[in-house]
Gaussian input, Z-matrix of N, CA and C with variables (Angstrom, degrees):
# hf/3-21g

backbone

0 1
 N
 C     1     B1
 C     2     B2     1     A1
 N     3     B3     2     A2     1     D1
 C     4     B4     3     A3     2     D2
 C     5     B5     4     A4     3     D3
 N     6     B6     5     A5     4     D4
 C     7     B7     6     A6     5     D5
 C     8     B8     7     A7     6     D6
 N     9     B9     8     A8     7     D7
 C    10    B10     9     A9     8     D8
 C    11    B11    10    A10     9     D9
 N    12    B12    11    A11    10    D10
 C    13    B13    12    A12    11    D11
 C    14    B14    13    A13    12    D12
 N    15    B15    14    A14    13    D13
 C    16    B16    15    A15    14    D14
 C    17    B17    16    A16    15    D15
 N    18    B18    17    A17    16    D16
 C    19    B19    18    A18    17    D17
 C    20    B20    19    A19    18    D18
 N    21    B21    20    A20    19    D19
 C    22    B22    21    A21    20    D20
 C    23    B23    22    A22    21    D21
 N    24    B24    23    A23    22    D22
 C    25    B25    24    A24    23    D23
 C    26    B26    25    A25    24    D24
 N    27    B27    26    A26    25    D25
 C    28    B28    27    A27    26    D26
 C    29    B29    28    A28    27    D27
 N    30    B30    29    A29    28    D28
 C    31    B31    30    A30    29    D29
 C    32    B32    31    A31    30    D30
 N    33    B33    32    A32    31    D31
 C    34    B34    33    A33    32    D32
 C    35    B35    34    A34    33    D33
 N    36    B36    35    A35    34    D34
 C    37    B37    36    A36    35    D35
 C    38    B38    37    A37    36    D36
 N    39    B39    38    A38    37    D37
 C    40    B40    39    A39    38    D38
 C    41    B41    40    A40    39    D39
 N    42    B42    41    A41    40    D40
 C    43    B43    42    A42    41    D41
 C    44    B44    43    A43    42    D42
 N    45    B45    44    A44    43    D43
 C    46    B46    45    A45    44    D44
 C    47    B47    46    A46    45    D45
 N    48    B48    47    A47    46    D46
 C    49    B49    48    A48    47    D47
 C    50    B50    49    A49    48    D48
 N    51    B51    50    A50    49    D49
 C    52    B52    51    A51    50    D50
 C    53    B53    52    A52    51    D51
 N    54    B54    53    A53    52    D52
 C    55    B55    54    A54    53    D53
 C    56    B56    55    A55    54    D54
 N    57    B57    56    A56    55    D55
 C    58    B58    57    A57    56    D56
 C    59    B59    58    A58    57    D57
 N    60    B60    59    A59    58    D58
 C    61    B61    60    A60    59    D59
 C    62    B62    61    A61    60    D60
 N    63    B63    62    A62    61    D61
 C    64    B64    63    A63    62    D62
 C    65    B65    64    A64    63    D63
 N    66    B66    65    A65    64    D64
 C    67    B67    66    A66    65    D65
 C    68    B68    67    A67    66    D66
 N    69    B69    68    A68    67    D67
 C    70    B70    69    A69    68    D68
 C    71    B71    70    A70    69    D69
 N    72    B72    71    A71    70    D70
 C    73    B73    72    A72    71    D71
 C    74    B74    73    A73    72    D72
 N    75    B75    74    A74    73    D73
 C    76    B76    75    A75    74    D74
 C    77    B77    76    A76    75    D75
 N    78    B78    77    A77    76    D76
 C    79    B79    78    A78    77    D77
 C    80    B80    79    A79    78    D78
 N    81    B81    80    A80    79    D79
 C    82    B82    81    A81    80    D80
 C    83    B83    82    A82    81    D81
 N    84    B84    83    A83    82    D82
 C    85    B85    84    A84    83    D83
 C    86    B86    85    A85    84    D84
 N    87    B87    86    A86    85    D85
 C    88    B88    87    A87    86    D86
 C    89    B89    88    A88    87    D87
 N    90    B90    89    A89    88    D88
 C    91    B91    90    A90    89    D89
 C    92    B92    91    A91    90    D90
 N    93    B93    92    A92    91    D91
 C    94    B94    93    A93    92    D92
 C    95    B95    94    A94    93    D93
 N    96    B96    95    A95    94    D94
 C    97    B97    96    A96    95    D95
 C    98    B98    97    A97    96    D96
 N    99    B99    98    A98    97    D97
 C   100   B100    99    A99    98    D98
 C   101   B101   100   A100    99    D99
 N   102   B102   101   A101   100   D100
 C   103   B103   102   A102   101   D101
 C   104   B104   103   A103   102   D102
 N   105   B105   104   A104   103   D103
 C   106   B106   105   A105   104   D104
 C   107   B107   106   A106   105   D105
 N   108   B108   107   A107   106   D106
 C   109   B109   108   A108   107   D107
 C   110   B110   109   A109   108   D108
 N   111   B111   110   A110   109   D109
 C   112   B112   111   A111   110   D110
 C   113   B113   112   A112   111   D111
 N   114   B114   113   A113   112   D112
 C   115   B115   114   A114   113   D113
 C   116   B116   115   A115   114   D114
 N   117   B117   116   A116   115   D115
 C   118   B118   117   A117   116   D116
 C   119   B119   118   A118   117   D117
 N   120   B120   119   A119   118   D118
 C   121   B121   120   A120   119   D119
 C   122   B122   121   A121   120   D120
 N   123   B123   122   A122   121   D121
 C   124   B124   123   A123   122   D122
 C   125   B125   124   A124   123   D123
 N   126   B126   125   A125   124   D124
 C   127   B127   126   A126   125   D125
 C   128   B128   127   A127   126   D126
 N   129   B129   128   A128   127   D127
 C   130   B130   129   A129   128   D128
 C   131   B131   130   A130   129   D129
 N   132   B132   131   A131   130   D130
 C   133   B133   132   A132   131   D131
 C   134   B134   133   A133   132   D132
 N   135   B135   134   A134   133   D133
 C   136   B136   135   A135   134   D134
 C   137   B137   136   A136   135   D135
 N   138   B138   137   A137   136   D136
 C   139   B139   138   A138   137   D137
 C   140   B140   139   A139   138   D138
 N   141   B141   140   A140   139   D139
 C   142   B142   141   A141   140   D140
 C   143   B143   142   A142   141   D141
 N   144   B144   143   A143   142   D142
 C   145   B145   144   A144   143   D143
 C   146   B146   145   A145   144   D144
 N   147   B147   146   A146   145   D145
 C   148   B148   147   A147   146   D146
 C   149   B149   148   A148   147   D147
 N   150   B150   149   A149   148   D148
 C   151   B151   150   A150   149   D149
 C   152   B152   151   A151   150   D150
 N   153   B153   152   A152   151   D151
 C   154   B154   153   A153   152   D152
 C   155   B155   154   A154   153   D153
 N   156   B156   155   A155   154   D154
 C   157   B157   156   A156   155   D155
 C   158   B158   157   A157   156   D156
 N   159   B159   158   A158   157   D157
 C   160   B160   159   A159   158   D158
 C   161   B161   160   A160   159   D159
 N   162   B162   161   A161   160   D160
 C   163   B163   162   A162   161   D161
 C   164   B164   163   A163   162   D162
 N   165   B165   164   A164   163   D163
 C   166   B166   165   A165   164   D164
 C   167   B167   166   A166   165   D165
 N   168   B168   167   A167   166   D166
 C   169   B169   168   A168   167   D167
 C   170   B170   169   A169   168   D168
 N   171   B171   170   A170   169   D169
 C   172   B172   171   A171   170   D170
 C   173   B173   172   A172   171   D171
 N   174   B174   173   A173   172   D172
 C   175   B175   174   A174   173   D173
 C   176   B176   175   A175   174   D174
 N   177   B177   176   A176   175   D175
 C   178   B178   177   A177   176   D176
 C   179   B179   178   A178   177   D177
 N   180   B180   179   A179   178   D178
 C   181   B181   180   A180   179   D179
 C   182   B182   181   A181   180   D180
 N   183   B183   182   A182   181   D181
 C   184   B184   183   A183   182   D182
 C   185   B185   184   A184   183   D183
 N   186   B186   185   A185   184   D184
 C   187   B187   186   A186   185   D185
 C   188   B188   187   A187   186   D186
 N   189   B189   188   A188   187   D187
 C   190   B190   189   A189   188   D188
 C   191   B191   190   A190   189   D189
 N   192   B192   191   A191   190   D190
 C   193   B193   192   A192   191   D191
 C   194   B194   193   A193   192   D192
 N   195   B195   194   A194   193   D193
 C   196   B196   195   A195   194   D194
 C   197   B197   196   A196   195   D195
 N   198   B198   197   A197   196   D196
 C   199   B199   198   A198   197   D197
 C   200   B200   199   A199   198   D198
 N   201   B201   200   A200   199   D199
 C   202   B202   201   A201   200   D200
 C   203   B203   202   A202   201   D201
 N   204   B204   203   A203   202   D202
 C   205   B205   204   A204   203   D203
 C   206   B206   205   A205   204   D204
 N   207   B207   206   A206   205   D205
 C   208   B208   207   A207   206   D206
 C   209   B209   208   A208   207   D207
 N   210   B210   209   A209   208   D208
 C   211   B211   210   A210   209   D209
 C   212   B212   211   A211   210   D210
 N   213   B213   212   A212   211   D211
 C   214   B214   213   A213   212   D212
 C   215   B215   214   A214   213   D213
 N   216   B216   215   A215   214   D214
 C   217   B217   216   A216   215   D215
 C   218   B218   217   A217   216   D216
 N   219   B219   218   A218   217   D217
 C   220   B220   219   A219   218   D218
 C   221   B221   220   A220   219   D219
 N   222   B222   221   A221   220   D220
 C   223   B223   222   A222   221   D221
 C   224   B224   223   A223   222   D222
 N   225   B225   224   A224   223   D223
 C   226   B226   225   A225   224   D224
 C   227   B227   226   A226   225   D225
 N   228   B228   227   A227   226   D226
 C   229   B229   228   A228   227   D227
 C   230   B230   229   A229   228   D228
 N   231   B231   230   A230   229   D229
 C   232   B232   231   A231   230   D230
 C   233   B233   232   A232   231   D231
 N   234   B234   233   A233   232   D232
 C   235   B235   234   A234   233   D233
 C   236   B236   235   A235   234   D234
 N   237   B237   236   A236   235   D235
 C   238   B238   237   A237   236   D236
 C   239   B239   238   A238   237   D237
 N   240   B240   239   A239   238   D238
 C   241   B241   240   A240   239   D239
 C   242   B242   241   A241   240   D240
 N   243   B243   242   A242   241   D241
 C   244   B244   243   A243   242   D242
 C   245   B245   244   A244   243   D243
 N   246   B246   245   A245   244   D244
 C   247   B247   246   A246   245   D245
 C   248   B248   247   A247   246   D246
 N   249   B249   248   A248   247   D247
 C   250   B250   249   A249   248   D248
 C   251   B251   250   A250   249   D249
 N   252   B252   251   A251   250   D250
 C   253   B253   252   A252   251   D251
 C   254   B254   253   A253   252   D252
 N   255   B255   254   A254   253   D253
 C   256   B256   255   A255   254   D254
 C   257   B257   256   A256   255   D255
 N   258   B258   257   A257   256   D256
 C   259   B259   258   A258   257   D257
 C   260   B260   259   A259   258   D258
 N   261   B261   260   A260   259   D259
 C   262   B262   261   A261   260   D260
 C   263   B263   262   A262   261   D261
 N   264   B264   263   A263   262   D262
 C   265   B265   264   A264   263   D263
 C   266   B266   265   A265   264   D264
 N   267   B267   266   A266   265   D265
 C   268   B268   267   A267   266   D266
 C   269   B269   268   A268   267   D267
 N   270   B270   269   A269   268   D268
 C   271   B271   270   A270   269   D269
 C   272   B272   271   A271   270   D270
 N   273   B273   272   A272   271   D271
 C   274   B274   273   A273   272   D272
 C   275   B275   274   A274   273   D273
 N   276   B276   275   A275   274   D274
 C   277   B277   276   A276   275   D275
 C   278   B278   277   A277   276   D276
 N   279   B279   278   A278   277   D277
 C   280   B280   279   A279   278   D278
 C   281   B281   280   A280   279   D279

   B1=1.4532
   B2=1.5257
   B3=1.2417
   B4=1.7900
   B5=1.3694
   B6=1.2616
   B7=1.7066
   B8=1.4260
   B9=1.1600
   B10=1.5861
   B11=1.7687
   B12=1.5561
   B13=1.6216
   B14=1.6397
   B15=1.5165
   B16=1.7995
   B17=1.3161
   B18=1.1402
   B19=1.1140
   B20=1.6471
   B21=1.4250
   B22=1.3521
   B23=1.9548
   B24=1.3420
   B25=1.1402
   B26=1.9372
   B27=1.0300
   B28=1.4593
   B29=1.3179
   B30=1.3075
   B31=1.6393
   B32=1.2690
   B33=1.3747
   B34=1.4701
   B35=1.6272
   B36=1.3164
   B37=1.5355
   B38=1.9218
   B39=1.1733
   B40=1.8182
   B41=1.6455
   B42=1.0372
   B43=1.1126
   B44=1.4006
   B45=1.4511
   B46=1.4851
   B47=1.6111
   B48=1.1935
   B49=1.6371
   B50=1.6927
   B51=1.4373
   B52=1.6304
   B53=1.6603
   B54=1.2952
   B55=1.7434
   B56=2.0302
   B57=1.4328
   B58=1.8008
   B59=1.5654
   B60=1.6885
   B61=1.7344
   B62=1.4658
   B63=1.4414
   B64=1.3114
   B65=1.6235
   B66=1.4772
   B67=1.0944
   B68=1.7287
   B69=1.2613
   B70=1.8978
   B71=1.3480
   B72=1.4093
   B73=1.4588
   B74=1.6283
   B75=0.9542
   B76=1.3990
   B77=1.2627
   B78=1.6155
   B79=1.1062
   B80=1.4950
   B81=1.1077
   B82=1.4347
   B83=1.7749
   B84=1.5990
   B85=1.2503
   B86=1.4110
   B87=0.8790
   B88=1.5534
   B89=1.6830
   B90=1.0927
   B91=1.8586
   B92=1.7144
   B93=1.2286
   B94=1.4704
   B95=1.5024
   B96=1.4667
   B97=1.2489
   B98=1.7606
   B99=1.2979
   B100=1.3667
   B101=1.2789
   B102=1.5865
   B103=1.7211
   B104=1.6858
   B105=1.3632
   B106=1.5488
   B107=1.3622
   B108=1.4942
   B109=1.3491
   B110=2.2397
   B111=1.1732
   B112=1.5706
   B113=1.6861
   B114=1.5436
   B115=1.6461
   B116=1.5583
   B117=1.3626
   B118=1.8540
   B119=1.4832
   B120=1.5991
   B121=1.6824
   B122=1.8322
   B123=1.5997
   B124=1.1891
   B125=1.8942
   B126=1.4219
   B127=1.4547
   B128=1.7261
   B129=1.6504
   B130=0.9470
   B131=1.7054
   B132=1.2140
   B133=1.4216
   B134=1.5442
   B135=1.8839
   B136=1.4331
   B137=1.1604
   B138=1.5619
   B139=1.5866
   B140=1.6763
   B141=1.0640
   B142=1.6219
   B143=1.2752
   B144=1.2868
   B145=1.8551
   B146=1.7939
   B147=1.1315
   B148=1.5059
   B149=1.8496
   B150=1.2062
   B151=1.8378
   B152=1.5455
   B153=1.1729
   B154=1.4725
   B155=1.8380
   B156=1.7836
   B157=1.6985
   B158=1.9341
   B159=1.5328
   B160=1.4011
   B161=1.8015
   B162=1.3115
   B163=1.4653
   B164=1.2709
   B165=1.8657
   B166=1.2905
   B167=1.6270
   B168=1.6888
   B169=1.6610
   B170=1.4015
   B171=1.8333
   B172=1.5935
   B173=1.4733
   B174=1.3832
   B175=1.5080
   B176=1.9407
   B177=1.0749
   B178=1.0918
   B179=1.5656
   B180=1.5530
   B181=0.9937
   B182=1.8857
   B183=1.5412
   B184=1.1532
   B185=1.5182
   B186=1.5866
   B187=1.9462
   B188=1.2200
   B189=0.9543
   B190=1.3878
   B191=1.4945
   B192=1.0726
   B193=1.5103
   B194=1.4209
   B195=1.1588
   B196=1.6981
   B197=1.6373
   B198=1.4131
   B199=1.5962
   B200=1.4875
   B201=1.1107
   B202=2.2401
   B203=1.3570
   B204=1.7482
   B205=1.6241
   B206=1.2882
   B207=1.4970
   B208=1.6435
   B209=1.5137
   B210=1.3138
   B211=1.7981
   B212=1.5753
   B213=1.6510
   B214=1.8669
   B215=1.3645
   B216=1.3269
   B217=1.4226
   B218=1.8585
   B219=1.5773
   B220=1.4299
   B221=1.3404
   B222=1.7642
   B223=1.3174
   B224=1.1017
   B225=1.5159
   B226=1.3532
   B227=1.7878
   B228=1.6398
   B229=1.5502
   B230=1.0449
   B231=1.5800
   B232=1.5859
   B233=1.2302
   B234=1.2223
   B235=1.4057
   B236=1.7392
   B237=1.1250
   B238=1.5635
   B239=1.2867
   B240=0.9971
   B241=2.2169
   B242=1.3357
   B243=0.8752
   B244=1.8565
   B245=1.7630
   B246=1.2466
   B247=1.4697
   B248=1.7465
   B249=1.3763
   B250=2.1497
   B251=1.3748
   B252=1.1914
   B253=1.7330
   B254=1.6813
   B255=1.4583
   B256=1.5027
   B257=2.0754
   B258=1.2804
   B259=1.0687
   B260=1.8526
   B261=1.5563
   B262=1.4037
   B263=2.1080
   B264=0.7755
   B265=1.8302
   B266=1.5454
   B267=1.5178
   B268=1.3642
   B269=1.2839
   B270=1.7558
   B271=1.8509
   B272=1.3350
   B273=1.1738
   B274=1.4903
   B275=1.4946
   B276=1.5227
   B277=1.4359
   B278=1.1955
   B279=1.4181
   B280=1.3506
   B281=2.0760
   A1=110.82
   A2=108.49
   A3=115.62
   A4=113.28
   A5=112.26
   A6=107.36
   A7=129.30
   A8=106.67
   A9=108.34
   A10=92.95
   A11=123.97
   A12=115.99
   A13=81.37
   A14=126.82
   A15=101.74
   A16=123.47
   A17=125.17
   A18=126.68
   A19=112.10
   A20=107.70
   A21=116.34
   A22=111.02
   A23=103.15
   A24=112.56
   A25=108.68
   A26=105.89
   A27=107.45
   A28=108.99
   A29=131.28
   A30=106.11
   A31=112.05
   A32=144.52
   A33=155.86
   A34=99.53
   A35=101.48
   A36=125.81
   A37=116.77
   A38=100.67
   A39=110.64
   A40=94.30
   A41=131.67
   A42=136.67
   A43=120.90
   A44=122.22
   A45=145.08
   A46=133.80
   A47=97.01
   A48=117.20
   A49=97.65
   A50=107.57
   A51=114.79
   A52=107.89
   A53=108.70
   A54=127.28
   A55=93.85
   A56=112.51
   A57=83.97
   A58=97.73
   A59=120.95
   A60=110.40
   A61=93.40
   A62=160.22
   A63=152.70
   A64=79.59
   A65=106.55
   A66=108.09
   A67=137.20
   A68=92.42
   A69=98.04
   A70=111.44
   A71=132.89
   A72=129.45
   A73=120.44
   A74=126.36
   A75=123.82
   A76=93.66
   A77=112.02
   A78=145.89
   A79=109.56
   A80=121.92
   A81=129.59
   A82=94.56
   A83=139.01
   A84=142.67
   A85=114.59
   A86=127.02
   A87=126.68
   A88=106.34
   A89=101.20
   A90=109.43
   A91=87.96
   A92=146.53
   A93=120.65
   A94=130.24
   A95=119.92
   A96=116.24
   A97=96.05
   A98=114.83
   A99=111.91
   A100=110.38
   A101=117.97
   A102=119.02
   A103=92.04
   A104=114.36
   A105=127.80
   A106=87.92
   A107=140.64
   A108=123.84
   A109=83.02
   A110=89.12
   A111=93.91
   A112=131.80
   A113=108.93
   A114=114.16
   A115=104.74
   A116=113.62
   A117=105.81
   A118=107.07
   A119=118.79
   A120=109.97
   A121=100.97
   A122=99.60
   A123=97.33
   A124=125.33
   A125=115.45
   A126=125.64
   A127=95.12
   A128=132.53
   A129=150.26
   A130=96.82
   A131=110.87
   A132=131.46
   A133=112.85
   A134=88.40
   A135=98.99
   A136=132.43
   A137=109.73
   A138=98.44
   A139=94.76
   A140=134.20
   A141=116.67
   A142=102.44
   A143=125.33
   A144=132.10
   A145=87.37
   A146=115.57
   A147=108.00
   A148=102.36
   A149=103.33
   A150=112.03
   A151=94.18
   A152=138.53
   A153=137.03
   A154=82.81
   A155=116.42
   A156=107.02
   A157=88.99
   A158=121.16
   A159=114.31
   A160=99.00
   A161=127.30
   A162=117.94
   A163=110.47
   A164=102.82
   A165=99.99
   A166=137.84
   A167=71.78
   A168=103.76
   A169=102.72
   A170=99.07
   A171=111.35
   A172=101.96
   A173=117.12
   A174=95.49
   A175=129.43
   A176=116.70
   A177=100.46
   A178=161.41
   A179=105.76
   A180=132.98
   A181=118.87
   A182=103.25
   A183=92.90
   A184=142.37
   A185=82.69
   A186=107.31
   A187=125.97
   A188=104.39
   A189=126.05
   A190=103.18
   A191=112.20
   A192=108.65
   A193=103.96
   A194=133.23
   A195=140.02
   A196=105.77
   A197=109.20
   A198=105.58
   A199=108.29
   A200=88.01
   A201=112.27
   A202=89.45
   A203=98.63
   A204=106.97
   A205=90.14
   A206=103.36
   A207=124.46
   A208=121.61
   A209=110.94
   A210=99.77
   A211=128.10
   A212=98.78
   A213=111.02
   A214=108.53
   A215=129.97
   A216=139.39
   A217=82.21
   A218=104.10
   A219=113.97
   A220=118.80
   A221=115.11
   A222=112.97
   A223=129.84
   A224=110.05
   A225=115.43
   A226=114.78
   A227=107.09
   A228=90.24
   A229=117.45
   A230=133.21
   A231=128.38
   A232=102.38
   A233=126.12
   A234=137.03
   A235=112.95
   A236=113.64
   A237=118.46
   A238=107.75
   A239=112.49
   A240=112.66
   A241=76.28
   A242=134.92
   A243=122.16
   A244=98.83
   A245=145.70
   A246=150.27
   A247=99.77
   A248=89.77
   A249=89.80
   A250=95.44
   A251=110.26
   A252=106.68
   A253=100.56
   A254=118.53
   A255=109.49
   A256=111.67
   A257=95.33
   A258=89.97
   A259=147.63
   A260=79.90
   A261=99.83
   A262=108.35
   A263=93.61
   A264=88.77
   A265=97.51
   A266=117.05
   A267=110.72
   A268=130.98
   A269=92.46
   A270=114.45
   A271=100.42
   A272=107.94
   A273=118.61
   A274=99.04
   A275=120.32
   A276=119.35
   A277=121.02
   A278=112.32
   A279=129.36
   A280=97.97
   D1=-39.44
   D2=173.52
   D3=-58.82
   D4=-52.51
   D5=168.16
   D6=-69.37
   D7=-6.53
   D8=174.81
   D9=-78.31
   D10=-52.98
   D11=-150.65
   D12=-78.78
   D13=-35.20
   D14=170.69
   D15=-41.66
   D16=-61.42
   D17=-168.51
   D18=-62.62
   D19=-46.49
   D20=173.11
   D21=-37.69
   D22=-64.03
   D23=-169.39
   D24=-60.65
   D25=-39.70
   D26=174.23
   D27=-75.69
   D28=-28.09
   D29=168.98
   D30=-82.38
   D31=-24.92
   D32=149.31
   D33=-19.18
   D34=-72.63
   D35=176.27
   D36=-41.07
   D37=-53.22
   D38=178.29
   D39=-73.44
   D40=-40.79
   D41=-165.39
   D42=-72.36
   D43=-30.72
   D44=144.47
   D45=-70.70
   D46=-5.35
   D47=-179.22
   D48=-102.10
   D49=-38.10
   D50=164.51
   D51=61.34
   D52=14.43
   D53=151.23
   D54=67.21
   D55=18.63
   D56=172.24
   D57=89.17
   D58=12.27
   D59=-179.72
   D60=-96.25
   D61=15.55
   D62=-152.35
   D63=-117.14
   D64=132.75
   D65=136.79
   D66=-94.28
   D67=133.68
   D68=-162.41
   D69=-59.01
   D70=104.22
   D71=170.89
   D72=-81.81
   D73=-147.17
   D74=-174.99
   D75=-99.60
   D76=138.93
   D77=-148.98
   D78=37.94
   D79=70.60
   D80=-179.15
   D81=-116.17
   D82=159.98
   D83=175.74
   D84=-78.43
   D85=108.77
   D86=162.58
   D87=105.83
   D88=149.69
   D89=175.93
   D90=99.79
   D91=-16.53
   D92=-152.88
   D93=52.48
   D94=13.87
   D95=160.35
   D96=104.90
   D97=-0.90
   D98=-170.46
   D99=-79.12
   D100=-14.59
   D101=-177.91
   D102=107.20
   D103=141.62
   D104=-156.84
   D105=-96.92
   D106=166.46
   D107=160.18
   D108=-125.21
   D109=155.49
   D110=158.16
   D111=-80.06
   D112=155.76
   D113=-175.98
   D114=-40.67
   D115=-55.31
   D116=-169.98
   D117=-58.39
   D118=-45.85
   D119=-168.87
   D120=-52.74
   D121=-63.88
   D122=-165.32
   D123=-58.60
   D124=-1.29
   D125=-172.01
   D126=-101.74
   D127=-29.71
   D128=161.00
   D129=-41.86
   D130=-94.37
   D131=159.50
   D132=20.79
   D133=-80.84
   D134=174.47
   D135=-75.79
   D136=-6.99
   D137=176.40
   D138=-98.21
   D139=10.54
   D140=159.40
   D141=-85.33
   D142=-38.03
   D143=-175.99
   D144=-49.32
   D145=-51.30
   D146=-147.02
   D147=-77.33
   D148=-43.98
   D149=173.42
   D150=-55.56
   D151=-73.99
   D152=-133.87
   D153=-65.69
   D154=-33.71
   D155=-154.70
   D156=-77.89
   D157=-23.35
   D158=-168.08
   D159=-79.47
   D160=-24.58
   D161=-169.41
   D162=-73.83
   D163=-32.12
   D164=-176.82
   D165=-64.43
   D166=-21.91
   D167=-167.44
   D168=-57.87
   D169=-56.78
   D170=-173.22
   D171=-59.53
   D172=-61.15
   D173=179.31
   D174=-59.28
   D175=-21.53
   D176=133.12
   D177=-18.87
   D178=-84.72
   D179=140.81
   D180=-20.15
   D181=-63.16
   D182=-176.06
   D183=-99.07
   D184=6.58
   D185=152.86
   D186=-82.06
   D187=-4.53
   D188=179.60
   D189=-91.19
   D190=-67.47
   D191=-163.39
   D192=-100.86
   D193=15.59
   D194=144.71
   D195=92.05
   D196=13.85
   D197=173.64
   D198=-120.93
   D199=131.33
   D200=-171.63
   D201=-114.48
   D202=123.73
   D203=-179.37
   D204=-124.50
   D205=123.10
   D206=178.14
   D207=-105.16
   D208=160.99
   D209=-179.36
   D210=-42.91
   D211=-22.61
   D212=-179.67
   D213=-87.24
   D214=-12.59
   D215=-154.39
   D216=-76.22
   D217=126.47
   D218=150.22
   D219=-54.44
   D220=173.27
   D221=138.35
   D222=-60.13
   D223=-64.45
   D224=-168.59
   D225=-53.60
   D226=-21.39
   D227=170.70
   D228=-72.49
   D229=-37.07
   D230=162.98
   D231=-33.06
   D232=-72.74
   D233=-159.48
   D234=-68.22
   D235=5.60
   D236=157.23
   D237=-105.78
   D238=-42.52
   D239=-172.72
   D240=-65.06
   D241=-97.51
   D242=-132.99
   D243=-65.43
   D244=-17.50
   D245=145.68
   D246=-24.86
   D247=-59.18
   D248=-169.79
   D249=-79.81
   D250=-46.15
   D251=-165.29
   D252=-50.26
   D253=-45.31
   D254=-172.18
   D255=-64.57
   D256=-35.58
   D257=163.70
   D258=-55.13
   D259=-46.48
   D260=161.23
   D261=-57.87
   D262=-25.17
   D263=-164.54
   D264=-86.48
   D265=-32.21
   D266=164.56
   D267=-36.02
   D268=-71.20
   D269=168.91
   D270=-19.87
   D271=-69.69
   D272=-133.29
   D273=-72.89
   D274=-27.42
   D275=-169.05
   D276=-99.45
   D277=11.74
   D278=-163.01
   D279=-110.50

């Protein structure tokens, strides 16, 4: 009988918490009035933040080290430039 009103009371409970579906109007808690966004937009969000920070990286990266990989670019040519390039880093550290 105790675990029935547990459970009872905790879905009562999830059910009043209403999981983050309210959208926050004026004078709503949290956000400062800017409008609430939900967990998926804002996890969305960050995984474009995180791609746009890795493309940059690669392009970066590959002005740097003088190889431009284009839609025609093989593997195996990646996989020869950095073959010499490691070599080259040997030379040089030796």
């Amino acid at each position: 009988m105790i675990n029935r009103v547990m459970i009872m009371m905790m879905v009562v409970m999830v059910m009043g918490c209403n999981s983050g579906g309210v959208a926050g109007g004026e004078g709503a808690a949290g956000g400062g009035g800017s409008g609430a966004k939900s967990l998926s937009e804002v996890l969305l969000e960050v995984g474009r933040s995180a791609g746009n920070v890795f493309y940059s990286f690669l392009e970066l990266v590959s002005g740097y080290l003088g190889f431009a990989v284009k839609s025609t670019t093989k593997k195996n040519e990646v996989g020869n430039y950095f073959d010499g390039l490691g070599k080259k880093l040997e030379i040089a550290s030796e």
